[in-house]
C-alpha positions in Angstrom: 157.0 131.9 125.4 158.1 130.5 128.6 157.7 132.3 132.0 159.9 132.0 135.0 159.0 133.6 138.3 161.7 134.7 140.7 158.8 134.5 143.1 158.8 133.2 146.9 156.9 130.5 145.5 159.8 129.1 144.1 162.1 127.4 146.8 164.9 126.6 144.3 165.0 130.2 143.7 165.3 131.0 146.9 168.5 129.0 147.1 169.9 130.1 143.5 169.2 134.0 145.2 170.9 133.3 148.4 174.3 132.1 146.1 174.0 134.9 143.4 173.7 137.8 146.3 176.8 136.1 148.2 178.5 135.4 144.8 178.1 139.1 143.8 178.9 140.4 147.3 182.1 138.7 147.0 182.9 140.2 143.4 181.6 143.5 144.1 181.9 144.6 147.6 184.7 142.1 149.4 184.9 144.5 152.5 181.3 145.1 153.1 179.9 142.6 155.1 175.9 141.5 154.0 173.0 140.0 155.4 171.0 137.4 153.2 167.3 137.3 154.1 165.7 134.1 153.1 162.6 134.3 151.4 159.2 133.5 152.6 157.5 130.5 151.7 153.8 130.4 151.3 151.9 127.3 152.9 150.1 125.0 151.5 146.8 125.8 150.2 144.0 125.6 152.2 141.0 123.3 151.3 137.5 125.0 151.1 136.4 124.0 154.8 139.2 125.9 156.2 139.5 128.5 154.2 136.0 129.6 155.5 137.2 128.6 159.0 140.4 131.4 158.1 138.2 134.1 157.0 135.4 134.0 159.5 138.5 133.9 162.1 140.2 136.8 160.2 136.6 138.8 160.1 136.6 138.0 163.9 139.8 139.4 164.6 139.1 142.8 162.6 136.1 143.1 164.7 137.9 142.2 167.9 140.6 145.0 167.1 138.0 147.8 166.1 136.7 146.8 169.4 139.7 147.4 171.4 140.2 150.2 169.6 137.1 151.9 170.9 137.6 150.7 174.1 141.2 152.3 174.0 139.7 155.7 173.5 139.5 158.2 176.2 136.6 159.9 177.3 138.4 163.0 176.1 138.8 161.3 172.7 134.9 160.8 172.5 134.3 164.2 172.9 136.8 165.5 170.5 135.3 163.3 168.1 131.8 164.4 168.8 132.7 167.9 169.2 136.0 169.5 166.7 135.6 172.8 168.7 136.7 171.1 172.1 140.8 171.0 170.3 140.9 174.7 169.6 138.7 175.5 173.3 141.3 173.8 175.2 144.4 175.5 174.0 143.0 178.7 173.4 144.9 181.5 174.0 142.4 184.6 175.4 145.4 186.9 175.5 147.2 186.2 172.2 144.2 185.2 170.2 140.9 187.0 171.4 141.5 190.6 169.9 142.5 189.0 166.5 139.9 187.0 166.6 137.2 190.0 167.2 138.7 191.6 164.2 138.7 188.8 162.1 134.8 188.0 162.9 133.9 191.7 162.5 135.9 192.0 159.2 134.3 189.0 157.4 130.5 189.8 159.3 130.9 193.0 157.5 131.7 191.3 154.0 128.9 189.4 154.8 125.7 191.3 155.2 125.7 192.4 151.7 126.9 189.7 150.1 124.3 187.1 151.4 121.2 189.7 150.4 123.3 189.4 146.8 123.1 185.6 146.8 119.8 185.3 148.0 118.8 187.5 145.1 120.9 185.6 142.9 119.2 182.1 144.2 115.7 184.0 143.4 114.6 184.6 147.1 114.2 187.4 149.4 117.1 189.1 150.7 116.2 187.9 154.2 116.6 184.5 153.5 120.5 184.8 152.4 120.5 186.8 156.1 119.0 183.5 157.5 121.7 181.6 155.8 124.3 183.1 157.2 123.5 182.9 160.9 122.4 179.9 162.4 124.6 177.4 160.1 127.8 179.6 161.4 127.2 178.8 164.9 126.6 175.4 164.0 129.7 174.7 161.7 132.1 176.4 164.4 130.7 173.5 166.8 131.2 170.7 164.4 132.8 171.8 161.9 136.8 171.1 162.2 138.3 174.0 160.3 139.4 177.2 162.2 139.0 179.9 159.3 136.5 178.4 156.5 133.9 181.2 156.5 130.5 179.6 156.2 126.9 181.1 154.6 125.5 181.4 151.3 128.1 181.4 148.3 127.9 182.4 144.2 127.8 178.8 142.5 125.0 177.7 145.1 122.7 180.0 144.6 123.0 179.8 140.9 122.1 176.2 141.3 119.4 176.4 143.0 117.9 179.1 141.3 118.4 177.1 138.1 116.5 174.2 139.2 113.7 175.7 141.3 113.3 177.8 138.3 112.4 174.5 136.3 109.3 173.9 139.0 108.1 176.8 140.0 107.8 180.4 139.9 110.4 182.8 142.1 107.2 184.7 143.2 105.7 181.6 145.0 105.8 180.8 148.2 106.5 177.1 147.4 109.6 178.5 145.7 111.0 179.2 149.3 109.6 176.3 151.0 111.8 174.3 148.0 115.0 176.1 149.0 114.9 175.1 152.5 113.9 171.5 151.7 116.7 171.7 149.2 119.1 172.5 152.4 117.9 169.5 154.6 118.4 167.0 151.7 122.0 168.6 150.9 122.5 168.6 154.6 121.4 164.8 155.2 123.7 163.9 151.6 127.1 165.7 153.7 126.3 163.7 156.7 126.2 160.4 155.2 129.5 161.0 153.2 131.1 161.8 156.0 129.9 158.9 158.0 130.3 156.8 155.6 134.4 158.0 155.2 133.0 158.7 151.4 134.6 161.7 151.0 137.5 159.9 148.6 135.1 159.6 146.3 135.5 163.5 145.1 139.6 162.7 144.2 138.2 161.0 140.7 137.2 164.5 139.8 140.1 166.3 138.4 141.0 170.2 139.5 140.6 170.4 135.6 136.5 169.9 135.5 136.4 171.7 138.5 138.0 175.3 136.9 136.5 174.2 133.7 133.2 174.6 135.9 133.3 177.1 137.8 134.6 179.5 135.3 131.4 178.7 132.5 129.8 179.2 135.7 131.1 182.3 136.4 130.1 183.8 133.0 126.9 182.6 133.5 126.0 184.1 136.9 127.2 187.4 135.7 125.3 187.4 132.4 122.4 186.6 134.8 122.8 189.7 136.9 122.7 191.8 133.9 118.9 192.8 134.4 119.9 195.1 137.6 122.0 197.1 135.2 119.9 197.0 132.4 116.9 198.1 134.1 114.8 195.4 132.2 113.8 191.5 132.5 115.7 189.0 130.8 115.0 185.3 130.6 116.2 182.9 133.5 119.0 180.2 132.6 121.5 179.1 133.3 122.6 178.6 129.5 124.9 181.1 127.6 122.8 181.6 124.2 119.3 182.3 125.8 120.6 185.1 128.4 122.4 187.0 125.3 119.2 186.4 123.2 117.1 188.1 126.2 119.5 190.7 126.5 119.7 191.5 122.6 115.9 191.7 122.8 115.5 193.9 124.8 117.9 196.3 124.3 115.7 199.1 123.3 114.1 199.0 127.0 118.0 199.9 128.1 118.2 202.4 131.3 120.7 204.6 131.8 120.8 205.3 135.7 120.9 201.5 136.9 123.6 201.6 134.5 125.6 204.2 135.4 125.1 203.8 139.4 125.8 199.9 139.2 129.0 200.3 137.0 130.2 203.2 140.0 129.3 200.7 142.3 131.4 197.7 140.9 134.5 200.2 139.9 134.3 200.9 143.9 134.2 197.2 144.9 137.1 196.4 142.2 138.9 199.0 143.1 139.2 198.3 147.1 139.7 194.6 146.1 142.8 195.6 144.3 144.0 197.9 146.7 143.4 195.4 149.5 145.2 192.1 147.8 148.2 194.4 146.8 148.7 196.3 150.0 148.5 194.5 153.0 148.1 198.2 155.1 145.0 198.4 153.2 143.7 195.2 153.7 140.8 195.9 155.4 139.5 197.7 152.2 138.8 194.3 150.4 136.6 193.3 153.3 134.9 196.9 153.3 134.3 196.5 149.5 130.7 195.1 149.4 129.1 197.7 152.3 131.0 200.9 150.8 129.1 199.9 147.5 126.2 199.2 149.6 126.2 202.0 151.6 127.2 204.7 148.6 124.0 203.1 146.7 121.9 203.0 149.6 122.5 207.1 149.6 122.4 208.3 146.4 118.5 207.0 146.2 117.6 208.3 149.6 119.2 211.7 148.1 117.9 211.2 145.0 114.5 209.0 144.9 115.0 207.7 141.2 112.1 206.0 139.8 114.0 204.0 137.7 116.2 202.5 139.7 114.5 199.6 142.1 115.3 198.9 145.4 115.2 195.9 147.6 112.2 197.3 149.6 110.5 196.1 153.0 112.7 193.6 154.7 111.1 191.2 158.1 112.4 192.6 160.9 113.9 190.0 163.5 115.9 186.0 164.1 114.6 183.5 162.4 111.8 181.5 163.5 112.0 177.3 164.2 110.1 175.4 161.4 110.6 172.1 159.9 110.8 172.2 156.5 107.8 171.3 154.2 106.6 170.1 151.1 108.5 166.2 151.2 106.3 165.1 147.9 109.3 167.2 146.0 112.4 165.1 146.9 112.6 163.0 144.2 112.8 165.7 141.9 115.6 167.4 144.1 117.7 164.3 144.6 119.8 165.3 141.2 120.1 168.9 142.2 120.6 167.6 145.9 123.7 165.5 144.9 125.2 168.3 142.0 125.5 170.9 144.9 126.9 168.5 147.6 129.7 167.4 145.4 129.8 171.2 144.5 130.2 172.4 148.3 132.8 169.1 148.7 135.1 170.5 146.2 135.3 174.1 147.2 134.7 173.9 151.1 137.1 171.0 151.8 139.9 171.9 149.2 139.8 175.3 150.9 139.9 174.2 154.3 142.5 171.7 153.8 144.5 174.5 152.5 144.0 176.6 155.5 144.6 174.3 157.9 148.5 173.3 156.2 149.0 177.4 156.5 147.8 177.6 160.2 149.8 174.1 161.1 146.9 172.0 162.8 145.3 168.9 161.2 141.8 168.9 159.6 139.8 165.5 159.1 137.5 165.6 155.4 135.0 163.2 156.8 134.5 165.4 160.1 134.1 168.3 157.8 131.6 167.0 155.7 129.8 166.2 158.9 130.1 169.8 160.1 129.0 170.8 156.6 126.3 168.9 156.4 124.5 169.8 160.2 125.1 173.2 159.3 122.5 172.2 156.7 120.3 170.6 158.5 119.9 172.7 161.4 119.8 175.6 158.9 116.9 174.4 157.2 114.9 174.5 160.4 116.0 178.4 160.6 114.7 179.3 156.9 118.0 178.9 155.3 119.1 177.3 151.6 122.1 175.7 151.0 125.5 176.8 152.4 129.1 176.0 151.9 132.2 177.6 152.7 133.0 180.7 150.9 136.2 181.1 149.1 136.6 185.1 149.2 135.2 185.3 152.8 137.6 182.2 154.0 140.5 184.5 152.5 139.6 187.5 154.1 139.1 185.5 157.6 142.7 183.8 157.5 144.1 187.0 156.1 142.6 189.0 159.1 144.6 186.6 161.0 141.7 184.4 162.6 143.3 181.4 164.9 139.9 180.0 165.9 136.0 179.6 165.5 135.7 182.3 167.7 135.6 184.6 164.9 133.0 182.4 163.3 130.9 183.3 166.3 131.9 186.8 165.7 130.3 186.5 162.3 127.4 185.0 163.6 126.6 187.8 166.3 127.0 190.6 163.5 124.6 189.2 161.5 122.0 188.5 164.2 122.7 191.7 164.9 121.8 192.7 161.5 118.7 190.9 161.6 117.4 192.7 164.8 118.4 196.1 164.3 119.6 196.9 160.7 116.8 196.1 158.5 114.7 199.0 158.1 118.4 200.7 156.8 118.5 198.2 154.0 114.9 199.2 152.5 116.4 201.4 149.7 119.7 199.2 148.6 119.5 199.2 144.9 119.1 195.9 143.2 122.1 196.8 140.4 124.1 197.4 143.9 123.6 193.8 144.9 124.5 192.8 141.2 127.6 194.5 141.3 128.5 192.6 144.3 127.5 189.3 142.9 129.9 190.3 139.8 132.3 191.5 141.9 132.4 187.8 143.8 132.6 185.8 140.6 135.0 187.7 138.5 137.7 186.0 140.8 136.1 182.6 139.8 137.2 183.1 135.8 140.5 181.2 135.4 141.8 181.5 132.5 144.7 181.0 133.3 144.0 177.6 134.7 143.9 176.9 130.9 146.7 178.8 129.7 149.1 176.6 132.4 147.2 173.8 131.3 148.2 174.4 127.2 151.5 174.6 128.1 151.9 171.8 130.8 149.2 168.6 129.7 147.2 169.4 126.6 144.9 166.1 128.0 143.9 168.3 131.1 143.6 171.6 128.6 141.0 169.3 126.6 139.1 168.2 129.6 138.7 171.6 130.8 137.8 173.1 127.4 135.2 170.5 127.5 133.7 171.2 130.8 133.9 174.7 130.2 132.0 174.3 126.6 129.1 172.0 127.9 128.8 173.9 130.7 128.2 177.4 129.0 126.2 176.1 126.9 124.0 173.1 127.4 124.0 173.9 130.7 125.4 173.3 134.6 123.7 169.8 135.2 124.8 168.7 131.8 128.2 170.6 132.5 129.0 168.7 135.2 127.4 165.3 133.9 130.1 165.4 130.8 132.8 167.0 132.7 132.9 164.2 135.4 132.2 161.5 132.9 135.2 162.5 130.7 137.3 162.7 133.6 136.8 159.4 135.0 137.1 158.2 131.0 140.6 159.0 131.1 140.8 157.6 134.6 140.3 154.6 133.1 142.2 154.7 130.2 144.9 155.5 132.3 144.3 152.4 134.3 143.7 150.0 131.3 147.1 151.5 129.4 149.5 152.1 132.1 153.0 153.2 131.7 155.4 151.3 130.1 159.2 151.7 130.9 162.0 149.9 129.3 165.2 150.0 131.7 169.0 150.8 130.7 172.1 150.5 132.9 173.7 153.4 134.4 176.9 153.6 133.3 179.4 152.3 136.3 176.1 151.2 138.6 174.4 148.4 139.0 171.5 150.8 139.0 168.8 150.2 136.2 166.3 153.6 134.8 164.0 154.3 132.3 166.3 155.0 129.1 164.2 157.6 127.5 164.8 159.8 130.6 168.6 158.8 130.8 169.7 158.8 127.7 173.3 157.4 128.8 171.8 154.3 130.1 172.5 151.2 127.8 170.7 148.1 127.5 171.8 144.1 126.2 171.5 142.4 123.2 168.8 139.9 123.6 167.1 141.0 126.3 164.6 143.5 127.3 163.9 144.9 131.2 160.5 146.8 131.2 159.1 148.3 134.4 155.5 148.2 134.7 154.2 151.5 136.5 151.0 150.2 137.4 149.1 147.0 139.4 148.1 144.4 136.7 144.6 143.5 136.4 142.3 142.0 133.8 141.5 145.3 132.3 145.2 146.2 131.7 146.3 142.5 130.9 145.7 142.6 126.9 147.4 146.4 126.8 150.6 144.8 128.7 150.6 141.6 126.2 150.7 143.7 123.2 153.3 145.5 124.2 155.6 143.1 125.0 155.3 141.4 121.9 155.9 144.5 120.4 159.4 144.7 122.7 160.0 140.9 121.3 159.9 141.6 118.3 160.9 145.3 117.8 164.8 146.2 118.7 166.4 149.1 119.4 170.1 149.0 118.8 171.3 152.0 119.2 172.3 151.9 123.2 173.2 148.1 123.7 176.0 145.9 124.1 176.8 142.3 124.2 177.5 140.3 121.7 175.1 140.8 118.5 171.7 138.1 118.7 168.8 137.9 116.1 166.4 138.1 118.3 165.3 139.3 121.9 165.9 135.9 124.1 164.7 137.2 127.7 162.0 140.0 128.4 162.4 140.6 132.0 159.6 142.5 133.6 160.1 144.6 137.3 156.9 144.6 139.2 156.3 145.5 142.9 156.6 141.8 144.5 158.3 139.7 142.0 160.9 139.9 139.0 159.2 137.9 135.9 161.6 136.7 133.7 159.9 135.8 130.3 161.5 133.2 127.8 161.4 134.0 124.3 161.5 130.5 122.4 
């Protein structure tokens, strides 16, 4: 097998090239004039001596224009860079956007009260501590953070992983449990900052949308199944595995109790009823926002009314802001580094894909590597407040940018309400039932269960179906670490085998063109006896090289006769092969 190159190596080529193109212009298109561009030609090679000169001087020059780069930048620049918030403060638009913005922040600080007292249960803490979480890290993300409508503070998936690792070390009822949650925060904190730093936020694009519903909706199931001891009125065991919460709850069904039932299925009929109204109605919009404190509030009643022993309440809750304290207990981070990275890459995916989203609706740009900056010293400067880890919140985000929020300013909104709530409101949320704050948790993640994710999938790639079946299987039941673990691996499996068996395409002639196209997509292009053009649709490498041999021989020796032309040949003569930079034109002897 002889290869040819029509390469800008080849200077003879060059020549032959500049004849053909004037030879065919002549034939083809007499009237059009043409202009031949001579190729290229590469120097000679360098010895070793100066090709270390060439790349020290090329290293030299890439520092030299990063340089001048920075020097370029305005002082204006510096501080846009340091601080997002400067490029909404300086075009903002008190008349247009204040009262909006008010509405927005009140809206979503409403939604937000009960919801983080549902999550902090849900993440095995106090109810103050989800309070904590969603004050101080809000003023900081709307600083530094470069999204105008993500809604930051504690969210579903989070606190399910923390509770499921903490859970592994220690008991809820200790005190180290808490310390643990807030250490947790720093480290997750520290892990964003360095990604985005680093520019290492392209790492997240190997893990396909596929893992991530596959995920998130095992997840789902889980966190629900979890919260079923609110509105069973008894214990079950803490995992965050399918088959030991239904064993738990088979168990102990003869401990079942009928009012926690009852009041937290009326409770979740009222949130899923105003979320309805509000997503299909856009008058009634406000109602999916006023969901979580009607329930709340309707709860919160009925046992003031009533006093029922059986159903239990939140109780005392500390009065007052949080409190500055660096976080404790250091001789714990190796075991958190796992758990540390799992709900990074956890807040990556849902914060970033969500804020990229809103910023293409609101028509501004929004950096990943400044958000995961702005992520991560929301973190870290929440950890010194008593806070766990936060993300942006997907249902909260919506409500914001449906509420019509144009800037950060109703992030600070948010942020006021609930240091409101933390000064004044407290003693009011003494006698919350705990199977109200279930019913919000359930509430939250219902919208998490997409299943029809995988329907689209079946009918579209049954490869993306399988990956998802197989996140969603692991994760339900082996587990969320172990979830995630196979989920990514598989993912980047077929990355790979992608990568090392890339597309092959064998070219036909349009009919009447000069135009050459894959033939099983245009069935009317032909192809010639004796030869072969294939189109390789990815960058060769050595992992790929051994696929690409094969199937050319196979092309040599395999042929299809049904579309060609030319005078009959035995064999295939020429396999000529279209790559980015150079035609290869293969000899079959």
């Amino acid at each position: 097998m002889e290869i040819t190159y029509a390469s800008s190596s080849s200077r003879d080529l060059s020549s032959l090239a500049v004849a053909t193109a004037q030879t065919v212009a002549a034939t083809t298109m007499p009237n059009r004039p043409i202009k031949v561009l001579p190729l290229q030609h590469p120097v000679d090679k360098p010895t070793s001596s100066s090709s270390s000169s060439s790349s020290s001087a090329l290293a030299f020059q890439a520092v030299a224009e990063f340089w001048d780069r920075m020097r370029r930048r305005k002082c204006i620049d510096w501080v846009e860079l340091a601080f997002p918030c400067y490029r909404w403060i300086s075009t903002y638009k008190w008349r247009e956007y204040l009262q909006i913005d008010l509405m927005a922040g009140i809206t979503v600080g409403v939604m937000l009260v009960p919801q983080a007292m549902s999550y902090a249960k849900l993440a095995g803490l106090q109810p103050i501590y989800g309070l904590y979480s969603g004050f101080v890290p809000i003023f900081v993300y709307v600083i530094f953070g470069s999204s105008r409508q993500l809604a930051i503070g504690p969210v579903a998936l989070v606190s399910l992983l923390v509770s499921n690792v903490l859970g592994k070390i220690v008991d809820s009822s200790d005190a180290l449990y808490t310390e643990l949650a807030i250490l947790l925060a720093l480290m997750v904190g520290v892990l964003e900052c360095i990604m985005g730093i680093l520019r290492l936020g392209w790492l997240i694009r190997f893990i396909s949308h596929s893992v991530i519903s596959g995920f998130t909706t095992a997840s789902a199931i889980v966190i629900g199944l979890s919260q079923a001891k609110y509105f069973l009125g008894y214990d079950i065991v803490r995992s965050s595995k399918i088959i030991p919460l239904l064993k738990s709850i088979i168990a102990g069904i003869d401990k079942f109790s009928w009012p926690p039932f009852v009041m937290g299925s009326v409770v979740l009929a009222i949130l899923l009823a105003m979320k309805h109204l509000g997503k299909t109605r856009k008058s009634l919009r406000i109602l999916r926002a006023a969901g979580p404190l009607t329930g709340v509030v309707f709860g919160t009643v009925f046992v003031k009314i009533f006093h029922p022993s059986s159903i239990s309440v939140v109780g005392e809750i500390p009065q007052g802001l949080p409190t500055f304290s660096v976080p404790k207990d250091f001789s714990y981070v190796v075991s958190l580094i796992p758990t540390a990275f799992l709900i990074t890459g956890v807040a990556i995916l849902e914060s970033v894909g969500i804020a990229k989203a809103l910023a293409a609706k609101n028509g501004y740009e929004l950096d990943s590597n400044q958000e995961l900056v702005g992520l991560g010293l929301a973190n870290i400067c929440g950890s010194f407040f008593s806070a766990y880890p936060t993300t942006g919140s997907f249902s909260r985000s919506a409500v914001n940018h449906e509420s019509g929020a144009k800037t950060g300013v109703a992030g600070i909104v948010t942020g006021i309400i609930m240091g409101c709530a933390l000064l004044f409101l407290t003693p009011l949320f003494t006698d919350i039932p705990q199977c109200g704050l279930a019913a919000i948790v359930i509430s939250a993640v219902l919208g998490l269960v997409d299943y029809d994710e995988a329907i689209f999938l079946w009918n579209v790639d049954k490869k993306d179906f399988l990956l998802w079946t197989i996140t969603f299987s692991t994760t339900l039941f082996l587990g969320i670490e172990i979830g995630v673990l196979i989920g990514v691996g598989v993912s980047l499996a077929f990355v790979i085998h992608e990568s090392a068996n890339p597309h092959i395409a064998v070219l036909g002639r349009l009919p009447g063109t000069t135009v050459y196209r894959n033939v099983q997509q245009y069935p009317e292009a032909y192809t010639y006896h004796g030869i072969v053009i294939v189109r390789i649709d990815s960058p060769i490498y050595f992992a790929n090289i051994s696929h690409i041999k094969d199937r050319l021989r196979e092309y040599e020796t395999t042929v299809d006769k049904s579309t060609r032309r030319g005078p009959e040949v035995e064999r295939v003569y020429f396999v000529i092969i279209e790559m980015a930079r150079k035609l290869c034109s293969i000899s079959c002897n």
